[in-house]
PyMOL Python script that loads the backbone (N, CA, C, O; Angstrom):
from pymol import cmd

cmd.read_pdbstr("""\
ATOM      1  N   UNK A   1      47.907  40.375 -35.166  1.00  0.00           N
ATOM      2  CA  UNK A   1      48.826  39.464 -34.508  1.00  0.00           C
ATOM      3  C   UNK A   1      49.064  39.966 -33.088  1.00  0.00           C
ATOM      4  O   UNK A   1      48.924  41.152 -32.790  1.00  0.00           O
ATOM      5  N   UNK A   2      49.476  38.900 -32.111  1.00  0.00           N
ATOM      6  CA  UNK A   2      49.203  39.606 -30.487  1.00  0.00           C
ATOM      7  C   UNK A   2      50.665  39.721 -30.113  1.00  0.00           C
ATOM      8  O   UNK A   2      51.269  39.112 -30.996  1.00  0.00           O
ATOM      9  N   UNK A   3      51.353  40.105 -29.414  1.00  0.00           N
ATOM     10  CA  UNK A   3      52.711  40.574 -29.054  1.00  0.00           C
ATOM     11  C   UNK A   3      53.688  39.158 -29.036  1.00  0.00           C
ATOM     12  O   UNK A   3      54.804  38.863 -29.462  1.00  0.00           O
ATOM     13  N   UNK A   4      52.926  38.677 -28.513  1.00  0.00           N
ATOM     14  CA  UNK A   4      53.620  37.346 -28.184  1.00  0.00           C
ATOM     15  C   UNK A   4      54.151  36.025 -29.243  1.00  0.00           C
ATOM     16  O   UNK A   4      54.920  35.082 -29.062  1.00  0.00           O
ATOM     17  N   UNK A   5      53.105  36.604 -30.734  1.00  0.00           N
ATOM     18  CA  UNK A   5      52.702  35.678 -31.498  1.00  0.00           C
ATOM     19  C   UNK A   5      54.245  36.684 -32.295  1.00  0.00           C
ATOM     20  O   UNK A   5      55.159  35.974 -32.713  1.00  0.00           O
ATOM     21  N   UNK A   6      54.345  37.635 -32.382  1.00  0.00           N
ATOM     22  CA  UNK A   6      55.207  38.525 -33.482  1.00  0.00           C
ATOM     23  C   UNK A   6      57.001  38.060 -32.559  1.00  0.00           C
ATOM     24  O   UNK A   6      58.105  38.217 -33.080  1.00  0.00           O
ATOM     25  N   UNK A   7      56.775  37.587 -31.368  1.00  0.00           N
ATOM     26  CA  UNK A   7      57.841  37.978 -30.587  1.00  0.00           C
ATOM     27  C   UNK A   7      58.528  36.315 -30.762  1.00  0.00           C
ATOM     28  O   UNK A   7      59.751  36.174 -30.737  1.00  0.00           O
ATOM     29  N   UNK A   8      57.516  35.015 -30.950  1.00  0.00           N
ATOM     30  CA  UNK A   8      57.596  33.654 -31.538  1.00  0.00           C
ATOM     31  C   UNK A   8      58.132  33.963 -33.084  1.00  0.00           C
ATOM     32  O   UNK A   8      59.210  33.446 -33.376  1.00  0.00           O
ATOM     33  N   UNK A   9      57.574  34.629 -33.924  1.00  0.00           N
ATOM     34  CA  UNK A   9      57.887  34.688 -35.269  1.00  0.00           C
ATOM     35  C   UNK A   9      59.155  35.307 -35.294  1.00  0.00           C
ATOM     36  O   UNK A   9      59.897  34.506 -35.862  1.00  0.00           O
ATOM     37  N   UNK A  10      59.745  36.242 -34.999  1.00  0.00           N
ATOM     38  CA  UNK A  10      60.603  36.892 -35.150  1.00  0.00           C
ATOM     39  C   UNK A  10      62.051  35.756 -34.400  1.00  0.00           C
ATOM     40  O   UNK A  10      63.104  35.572 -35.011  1.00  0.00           O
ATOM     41  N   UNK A  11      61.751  35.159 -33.057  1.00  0.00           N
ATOM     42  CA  UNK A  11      62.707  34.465 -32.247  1.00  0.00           C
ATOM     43  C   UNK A  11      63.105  33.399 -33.348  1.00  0.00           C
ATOM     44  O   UNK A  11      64.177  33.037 -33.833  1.00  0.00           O
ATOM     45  N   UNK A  12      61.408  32.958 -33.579  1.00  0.00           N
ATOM     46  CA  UNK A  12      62.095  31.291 -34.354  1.00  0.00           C
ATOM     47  C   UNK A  12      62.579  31.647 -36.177  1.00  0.00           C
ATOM     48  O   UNK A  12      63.058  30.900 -37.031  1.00  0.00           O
ATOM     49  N   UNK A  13      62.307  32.662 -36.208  1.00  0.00           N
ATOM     50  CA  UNK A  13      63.393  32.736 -37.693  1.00  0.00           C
ATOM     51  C   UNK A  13      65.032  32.639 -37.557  1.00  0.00           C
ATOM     52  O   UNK A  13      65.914  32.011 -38.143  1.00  0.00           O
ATOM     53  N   UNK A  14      64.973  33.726 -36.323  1.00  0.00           N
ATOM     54  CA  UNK A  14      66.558  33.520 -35.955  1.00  0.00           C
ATOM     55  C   UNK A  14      66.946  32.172 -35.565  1.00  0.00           C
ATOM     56  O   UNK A  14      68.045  31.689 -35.835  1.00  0.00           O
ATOM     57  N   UNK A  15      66.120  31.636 -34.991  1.00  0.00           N
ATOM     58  CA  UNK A  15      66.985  29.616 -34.390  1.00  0.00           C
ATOM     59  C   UNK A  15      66.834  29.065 -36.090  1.00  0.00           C
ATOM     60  O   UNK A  15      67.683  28.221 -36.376  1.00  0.00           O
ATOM     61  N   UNK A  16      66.260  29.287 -36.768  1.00  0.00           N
ATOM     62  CA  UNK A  16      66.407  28.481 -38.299  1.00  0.00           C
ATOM     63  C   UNK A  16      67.725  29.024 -38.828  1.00  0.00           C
ATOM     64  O   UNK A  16      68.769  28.403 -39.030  1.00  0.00           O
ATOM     65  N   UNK A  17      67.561  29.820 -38.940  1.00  0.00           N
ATOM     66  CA  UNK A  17      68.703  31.168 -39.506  1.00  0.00           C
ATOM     67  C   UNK A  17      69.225  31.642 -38.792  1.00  0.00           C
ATOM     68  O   UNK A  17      68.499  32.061 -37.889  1.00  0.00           O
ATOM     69  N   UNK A  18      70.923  31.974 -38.599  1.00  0.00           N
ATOM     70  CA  UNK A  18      71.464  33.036 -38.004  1.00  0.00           C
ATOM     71  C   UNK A  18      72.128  34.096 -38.750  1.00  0.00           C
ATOM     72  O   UNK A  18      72.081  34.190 -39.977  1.00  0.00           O
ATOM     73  N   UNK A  19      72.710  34.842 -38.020  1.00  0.00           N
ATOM     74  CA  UNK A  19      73.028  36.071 -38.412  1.00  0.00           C
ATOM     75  C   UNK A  19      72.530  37.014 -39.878  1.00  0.00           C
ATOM     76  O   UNK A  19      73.042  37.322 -40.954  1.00  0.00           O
ATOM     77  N   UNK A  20      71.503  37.186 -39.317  1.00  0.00           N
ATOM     78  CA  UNK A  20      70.522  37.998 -40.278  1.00  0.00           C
ATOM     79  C   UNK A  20      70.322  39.718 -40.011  1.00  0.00           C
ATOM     80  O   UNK A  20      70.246  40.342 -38.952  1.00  0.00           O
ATOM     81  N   UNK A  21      70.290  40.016 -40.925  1.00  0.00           N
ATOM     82  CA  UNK A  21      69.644  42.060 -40.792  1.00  0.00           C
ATOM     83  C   UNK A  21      68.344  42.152 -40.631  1.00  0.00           C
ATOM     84  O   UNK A  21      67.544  41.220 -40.712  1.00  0.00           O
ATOM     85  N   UNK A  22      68.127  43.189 -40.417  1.00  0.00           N
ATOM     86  CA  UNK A  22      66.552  43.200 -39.545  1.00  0.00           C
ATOM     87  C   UNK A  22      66.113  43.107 -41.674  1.00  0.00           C
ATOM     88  O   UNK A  22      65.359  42.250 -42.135  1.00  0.00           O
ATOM     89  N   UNK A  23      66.461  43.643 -42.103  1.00  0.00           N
ATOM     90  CA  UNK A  23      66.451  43.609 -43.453  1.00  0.00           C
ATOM     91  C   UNK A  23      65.289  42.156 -43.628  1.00  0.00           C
ATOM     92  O   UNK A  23      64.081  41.954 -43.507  1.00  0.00           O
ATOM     93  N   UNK A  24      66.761  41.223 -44.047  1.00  0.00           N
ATOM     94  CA  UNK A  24      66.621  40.136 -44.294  1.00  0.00           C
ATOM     95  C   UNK A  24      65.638  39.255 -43.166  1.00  0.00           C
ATOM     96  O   UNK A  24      65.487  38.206 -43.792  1.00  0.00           O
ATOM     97  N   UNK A  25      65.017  39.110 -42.090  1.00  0.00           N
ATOM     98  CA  UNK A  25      64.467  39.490 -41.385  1.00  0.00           C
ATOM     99  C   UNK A  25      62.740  39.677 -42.108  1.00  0.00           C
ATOM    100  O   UNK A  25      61.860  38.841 -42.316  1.00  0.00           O
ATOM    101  N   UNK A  26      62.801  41.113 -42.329  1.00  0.00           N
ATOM    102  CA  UNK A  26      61.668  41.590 -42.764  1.00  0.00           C
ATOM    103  C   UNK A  26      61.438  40.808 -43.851  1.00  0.00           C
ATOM    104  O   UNK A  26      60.231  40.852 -44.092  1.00  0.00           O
ATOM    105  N   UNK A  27      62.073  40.043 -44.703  1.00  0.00           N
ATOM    106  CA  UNK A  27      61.814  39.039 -45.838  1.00  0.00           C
ATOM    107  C   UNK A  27      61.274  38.228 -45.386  1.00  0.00           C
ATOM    108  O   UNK A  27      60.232  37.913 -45.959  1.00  0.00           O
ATOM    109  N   UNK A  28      61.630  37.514 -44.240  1.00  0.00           N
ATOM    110  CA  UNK A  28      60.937  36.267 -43.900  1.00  0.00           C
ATOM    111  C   UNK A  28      59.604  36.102 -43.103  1.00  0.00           C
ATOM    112  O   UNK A  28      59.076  35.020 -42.848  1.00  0.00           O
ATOM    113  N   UNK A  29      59.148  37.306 -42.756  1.00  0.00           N
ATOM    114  CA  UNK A  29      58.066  37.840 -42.168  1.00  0.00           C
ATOM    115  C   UNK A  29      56.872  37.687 -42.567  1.00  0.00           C
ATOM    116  O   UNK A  29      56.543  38.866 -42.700  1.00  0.00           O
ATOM    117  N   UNK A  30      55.846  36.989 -42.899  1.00  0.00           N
ATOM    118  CA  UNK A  30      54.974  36.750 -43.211  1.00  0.00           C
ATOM    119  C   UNK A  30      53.670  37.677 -43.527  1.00  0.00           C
ATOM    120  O   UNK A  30      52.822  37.710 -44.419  1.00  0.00           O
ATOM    121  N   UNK A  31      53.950  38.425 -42.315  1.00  0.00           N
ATOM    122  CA  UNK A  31      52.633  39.817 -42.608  1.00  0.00           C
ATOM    123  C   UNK A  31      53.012  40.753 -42.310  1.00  0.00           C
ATOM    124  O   UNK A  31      53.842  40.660 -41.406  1.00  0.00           O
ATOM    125  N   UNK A  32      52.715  42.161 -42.794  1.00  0.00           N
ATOM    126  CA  UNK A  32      53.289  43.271 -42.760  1.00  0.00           C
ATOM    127  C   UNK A  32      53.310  43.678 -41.305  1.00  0.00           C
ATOM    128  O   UNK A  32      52.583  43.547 -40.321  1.00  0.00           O
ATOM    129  N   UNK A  33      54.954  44.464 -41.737  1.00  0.00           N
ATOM    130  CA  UNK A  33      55.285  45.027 -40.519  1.00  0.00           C
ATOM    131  C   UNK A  33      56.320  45.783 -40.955  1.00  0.00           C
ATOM    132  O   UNK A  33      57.293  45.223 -41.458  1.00  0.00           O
ATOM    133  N   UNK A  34      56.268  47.153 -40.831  1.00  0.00           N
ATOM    134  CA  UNK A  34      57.358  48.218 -41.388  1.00  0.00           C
ATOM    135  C   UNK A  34      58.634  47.868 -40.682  1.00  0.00           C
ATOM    136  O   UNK A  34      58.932  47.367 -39.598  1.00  0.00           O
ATOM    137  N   UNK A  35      59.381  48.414 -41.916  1.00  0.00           N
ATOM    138  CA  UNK A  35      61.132  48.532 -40.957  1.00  0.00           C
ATOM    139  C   UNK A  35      61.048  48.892 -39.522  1.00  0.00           C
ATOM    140  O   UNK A  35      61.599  48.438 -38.520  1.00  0.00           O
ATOM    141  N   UNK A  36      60.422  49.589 -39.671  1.00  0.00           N
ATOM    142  CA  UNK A  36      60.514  51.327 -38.032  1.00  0.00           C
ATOM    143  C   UNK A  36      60.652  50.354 -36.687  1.00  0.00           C
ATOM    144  O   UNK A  36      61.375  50.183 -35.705  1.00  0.00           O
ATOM    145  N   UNK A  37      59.091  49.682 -37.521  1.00  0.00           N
ATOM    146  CA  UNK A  37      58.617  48.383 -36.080  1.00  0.00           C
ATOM    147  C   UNK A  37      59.418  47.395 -35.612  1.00  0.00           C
ATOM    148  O   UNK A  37      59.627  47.046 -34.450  1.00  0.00           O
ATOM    149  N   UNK A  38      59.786  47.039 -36.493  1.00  0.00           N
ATOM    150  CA  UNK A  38      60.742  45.595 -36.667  1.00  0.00           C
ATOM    151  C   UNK A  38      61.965  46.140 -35.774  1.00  0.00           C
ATOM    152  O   UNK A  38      61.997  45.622 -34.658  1.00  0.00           O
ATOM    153  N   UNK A  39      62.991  47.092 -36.040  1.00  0.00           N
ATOM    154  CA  UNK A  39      64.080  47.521 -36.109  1.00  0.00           C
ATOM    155  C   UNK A  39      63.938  47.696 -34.154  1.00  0.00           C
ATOM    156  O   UNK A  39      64.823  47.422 -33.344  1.00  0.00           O
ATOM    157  N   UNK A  40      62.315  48.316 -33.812  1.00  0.00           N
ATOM    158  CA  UNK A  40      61.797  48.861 -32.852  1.00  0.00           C
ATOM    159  C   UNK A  40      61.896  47.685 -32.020  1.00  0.00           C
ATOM    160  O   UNK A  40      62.088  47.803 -30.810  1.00  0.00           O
ATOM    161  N   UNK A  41      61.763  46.396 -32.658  1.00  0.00           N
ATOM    162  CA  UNK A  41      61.385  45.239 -31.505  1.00  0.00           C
ATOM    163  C   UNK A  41      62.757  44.666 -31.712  1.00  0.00           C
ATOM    164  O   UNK A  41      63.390  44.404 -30.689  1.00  0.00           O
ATOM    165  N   UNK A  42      63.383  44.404 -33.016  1.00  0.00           N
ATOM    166  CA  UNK A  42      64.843  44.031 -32.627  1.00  0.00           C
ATOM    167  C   UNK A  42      65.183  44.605 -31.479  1.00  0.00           C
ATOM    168  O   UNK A  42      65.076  43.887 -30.485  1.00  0.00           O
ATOM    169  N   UNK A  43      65.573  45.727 -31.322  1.00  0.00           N
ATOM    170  CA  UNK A  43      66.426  46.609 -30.010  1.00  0.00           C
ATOM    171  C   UNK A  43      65.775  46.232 -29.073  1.00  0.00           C
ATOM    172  O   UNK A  43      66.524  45.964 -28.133  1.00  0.00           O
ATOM    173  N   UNK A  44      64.371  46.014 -28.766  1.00  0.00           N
ATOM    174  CA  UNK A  44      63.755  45.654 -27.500  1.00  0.00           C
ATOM    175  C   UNK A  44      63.814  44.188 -27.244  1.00  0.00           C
ATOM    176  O   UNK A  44      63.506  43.766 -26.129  1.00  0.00           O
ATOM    177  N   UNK A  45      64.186  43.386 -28.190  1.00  0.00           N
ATOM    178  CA  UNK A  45      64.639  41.981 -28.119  1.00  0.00           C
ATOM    179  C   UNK A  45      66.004  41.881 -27.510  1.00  0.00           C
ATOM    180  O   UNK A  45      66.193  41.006 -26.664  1.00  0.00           O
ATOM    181  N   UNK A  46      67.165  42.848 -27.923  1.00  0.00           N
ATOM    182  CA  UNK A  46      68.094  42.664 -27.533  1.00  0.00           C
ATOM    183  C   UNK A  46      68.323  43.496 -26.400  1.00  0.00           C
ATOM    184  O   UNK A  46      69.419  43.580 -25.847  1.00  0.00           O
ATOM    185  N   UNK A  47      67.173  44.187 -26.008  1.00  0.00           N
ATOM    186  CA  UNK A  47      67.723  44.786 -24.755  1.00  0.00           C
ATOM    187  C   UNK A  47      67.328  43.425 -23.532  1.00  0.00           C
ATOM    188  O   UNK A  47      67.903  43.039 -22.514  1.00  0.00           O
ATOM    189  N   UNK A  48      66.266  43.058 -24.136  1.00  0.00           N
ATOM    190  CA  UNK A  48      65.575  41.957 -22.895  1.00  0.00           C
ATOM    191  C   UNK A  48      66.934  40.978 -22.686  1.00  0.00           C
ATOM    192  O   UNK A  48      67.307  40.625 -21.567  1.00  0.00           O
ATOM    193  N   UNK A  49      67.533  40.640 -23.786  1.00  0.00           N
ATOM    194  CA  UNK A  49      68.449  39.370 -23.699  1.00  0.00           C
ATOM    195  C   UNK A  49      68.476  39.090 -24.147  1.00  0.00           C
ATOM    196  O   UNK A  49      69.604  38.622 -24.303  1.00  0.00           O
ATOM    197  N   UNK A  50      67.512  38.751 -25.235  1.00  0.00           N
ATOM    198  CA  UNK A  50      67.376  37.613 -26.264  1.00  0.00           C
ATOM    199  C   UNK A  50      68.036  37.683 -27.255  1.00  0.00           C
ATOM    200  O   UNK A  50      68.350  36.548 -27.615  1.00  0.00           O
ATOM    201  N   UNK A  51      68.508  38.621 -28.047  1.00  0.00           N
ATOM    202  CA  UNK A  51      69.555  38.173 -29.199  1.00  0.00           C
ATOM    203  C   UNK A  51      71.041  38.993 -29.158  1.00  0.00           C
ATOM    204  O   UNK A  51      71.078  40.055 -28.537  1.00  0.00           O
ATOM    205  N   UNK A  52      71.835  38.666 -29.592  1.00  0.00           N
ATOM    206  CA  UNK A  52      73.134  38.924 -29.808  1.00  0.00           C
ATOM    207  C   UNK A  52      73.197  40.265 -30.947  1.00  0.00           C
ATOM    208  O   UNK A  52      72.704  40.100 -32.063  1.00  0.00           O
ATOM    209  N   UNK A  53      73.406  40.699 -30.824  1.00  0.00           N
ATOM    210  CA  UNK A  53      74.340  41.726 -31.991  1.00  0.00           C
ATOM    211  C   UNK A  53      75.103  42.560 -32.618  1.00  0.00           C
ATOM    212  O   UNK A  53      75.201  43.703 -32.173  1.00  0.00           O
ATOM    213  N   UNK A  54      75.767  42.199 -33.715  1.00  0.00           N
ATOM    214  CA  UNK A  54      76.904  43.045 -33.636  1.00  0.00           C
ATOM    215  C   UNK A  54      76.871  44.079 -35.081  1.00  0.00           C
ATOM    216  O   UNK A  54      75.924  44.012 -35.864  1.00  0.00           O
ATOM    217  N   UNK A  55      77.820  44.848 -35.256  1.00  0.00           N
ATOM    218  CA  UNK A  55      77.596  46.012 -36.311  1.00  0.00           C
ATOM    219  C   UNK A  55      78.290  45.569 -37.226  1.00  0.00           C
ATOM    220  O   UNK A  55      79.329  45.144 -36.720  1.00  0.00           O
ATOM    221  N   UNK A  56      78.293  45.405 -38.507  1.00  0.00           N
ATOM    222  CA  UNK A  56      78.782  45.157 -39.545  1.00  0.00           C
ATOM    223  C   UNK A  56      78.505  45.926 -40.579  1.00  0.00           C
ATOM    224  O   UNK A  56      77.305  46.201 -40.585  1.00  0.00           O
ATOM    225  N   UNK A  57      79.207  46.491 -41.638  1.00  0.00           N
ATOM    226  CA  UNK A  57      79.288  47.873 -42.556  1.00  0.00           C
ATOM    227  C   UNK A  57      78.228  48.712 -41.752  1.00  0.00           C
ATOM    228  O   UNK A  57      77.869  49.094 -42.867  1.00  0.00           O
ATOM    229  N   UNK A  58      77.685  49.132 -41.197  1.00  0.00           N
ATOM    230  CA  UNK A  58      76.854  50.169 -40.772  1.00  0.00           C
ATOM    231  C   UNK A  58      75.320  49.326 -40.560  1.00  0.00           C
ATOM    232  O   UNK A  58      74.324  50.032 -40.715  1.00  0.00           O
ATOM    233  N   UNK A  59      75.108  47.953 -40.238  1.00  0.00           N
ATOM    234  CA  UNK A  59      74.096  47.397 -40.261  1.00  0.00           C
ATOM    235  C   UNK A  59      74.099  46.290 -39.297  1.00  0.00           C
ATOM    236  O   UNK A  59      75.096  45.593 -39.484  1.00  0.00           O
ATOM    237  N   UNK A  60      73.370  45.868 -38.347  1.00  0.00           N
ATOM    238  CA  UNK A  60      73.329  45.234 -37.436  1.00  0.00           C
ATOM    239  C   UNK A  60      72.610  44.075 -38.104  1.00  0.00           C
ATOM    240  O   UNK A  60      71.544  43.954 -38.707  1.00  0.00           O
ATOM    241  N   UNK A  61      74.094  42.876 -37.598  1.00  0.00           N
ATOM    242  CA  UNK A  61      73.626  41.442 -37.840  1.00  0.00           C
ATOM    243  C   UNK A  61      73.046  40.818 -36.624  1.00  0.00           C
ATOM    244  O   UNK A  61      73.539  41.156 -35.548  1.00  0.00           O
ATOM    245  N   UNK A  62      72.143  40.020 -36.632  1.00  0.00           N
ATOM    246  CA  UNK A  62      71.455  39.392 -35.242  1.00  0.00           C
ATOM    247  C   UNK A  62      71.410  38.062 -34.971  1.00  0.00           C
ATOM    248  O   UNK A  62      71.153  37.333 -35.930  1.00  0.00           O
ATOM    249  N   UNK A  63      71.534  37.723 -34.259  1.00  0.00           N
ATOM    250  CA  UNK A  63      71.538  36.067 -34.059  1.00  0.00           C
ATOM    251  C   UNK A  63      70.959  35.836 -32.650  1.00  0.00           C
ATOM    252  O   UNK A  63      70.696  36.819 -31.958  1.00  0.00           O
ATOM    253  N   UNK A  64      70.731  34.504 -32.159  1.00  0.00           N
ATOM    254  CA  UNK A  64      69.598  34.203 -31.125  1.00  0.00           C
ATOM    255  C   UNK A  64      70.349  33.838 -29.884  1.00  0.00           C
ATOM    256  O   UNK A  64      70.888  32.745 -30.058  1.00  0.00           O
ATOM    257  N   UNK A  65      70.559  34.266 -28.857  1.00  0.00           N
ATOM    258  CA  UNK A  65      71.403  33.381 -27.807  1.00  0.00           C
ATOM    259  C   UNK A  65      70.997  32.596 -26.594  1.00  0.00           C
ATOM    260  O   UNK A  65      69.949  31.970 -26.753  1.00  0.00           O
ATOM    261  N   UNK A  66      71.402  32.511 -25.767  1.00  0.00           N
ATOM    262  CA  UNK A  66      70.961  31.472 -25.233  1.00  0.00           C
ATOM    263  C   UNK A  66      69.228  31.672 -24.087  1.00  0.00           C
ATOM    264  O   UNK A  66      68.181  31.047 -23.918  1.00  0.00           O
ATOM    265  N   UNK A  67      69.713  32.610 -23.713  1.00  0.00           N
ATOM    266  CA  UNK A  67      68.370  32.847 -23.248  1.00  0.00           C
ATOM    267  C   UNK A  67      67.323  33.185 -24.486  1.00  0.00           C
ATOM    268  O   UNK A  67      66.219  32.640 -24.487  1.00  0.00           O
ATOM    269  N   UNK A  68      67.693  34.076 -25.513  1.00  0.00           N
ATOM    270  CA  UNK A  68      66.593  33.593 -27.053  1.00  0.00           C
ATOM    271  C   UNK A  68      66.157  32.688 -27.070  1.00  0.00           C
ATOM    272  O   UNK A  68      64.937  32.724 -27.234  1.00  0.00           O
ATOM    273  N   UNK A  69      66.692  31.536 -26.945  1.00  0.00           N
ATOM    274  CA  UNK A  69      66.136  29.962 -27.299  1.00  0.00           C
ATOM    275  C   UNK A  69      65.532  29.652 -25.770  1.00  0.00           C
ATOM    276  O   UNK A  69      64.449  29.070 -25.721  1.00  0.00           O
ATOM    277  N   UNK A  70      66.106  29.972 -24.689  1.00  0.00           N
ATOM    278  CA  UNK A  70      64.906  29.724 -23.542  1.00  0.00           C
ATOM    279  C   UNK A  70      63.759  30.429 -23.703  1.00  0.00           C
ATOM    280  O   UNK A  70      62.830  30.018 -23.009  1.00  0.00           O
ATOM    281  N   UNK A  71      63.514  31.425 -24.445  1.00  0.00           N
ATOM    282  CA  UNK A  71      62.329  32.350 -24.265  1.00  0.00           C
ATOM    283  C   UNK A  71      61.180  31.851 -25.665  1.00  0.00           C
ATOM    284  O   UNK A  71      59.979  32.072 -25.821  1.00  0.00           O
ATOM    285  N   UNK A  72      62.051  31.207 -26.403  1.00  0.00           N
ATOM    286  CA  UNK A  72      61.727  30.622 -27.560  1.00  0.00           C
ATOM    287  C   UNK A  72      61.002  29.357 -27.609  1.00  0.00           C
ATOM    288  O   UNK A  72      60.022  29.101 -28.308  1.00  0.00           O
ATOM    289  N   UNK A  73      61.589  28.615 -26.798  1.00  0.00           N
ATOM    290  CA  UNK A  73      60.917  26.732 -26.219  1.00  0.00           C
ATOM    291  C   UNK A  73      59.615  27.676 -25.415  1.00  0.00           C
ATOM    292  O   UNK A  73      58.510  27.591 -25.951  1.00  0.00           O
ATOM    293  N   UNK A  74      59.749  28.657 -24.014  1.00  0.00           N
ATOM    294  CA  UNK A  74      58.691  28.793 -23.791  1.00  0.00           C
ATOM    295  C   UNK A  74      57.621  29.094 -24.191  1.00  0.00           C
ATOM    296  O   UNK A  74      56.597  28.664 -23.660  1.00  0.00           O
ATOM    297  N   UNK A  75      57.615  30.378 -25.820  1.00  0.00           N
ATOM    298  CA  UNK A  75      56.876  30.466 -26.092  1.00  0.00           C
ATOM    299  C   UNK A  75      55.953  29.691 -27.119  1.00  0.00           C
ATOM    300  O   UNK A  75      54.783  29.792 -27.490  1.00  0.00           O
ATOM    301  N   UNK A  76      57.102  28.815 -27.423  1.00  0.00           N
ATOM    302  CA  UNK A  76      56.475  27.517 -28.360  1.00  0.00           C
ATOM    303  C   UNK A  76      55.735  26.371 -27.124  1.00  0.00           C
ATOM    304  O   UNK A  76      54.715  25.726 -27.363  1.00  0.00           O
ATOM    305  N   UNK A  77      56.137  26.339 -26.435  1.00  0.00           N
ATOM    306  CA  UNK A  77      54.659  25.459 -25.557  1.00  0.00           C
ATOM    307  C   UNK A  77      53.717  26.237 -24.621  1.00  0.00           C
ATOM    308  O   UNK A  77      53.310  25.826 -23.534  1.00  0.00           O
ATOM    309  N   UNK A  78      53.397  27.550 -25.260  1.00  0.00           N
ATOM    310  CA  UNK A  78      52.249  28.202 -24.596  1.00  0.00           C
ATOM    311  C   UNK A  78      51.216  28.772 -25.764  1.00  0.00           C
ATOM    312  O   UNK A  78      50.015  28.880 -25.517  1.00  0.00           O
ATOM    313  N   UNK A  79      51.739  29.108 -26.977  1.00  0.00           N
ATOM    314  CA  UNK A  79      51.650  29.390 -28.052  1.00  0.00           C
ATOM    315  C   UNK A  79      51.126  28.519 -28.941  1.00  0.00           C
ATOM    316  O   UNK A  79      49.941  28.580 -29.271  1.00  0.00           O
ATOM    317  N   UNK A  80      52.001  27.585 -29.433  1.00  0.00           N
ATOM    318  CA  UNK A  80      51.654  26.779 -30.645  1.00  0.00           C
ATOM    319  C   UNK A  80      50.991  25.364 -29.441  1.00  0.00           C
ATOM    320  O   UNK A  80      50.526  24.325 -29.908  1.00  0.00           O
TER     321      UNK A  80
END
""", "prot")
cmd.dss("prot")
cmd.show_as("cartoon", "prot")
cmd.util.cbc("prot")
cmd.orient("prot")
């Protein structure tokens, strides 16, 4: 899978779904990809802008915000 294609999969689960754990997350993921990674691109998702998150019992819930969904439309008409 190419960076861009994992970075579409991961954005558009969150616009279906919100506030999810990288956990729950990794459920909806289609092809393997360890916690480590995932957890690795969450934080680099939310450092760029793209998602919201906050700490809950010791576990970070995530949701998509507004620039998420701008980065999200773009990569759905370059992509798909």
């Amino acid at each position: 899978m190419r960076y861009n294609e994992r970075k579409l999969e991961v954005l558009d689960i969150l616009n279906k779904e919100r506030n999810l754990t990288a956990r729950q997350i990794l459920d909806r993921i289609d092809e393997d990809i360890t916690m480590k990674c995932l957890t690795a691109l969450l934080t680099r998702y939310h450092r760029f802008g793209y998602l919201h998150r906050e700490k809950n019992h010791n576990k970070f819930i995530y949701k998509l915000n507004p620039c998420g969904i701008k980065k999200l439309n773009w990569l759905m008409s370059v992509i798909v």
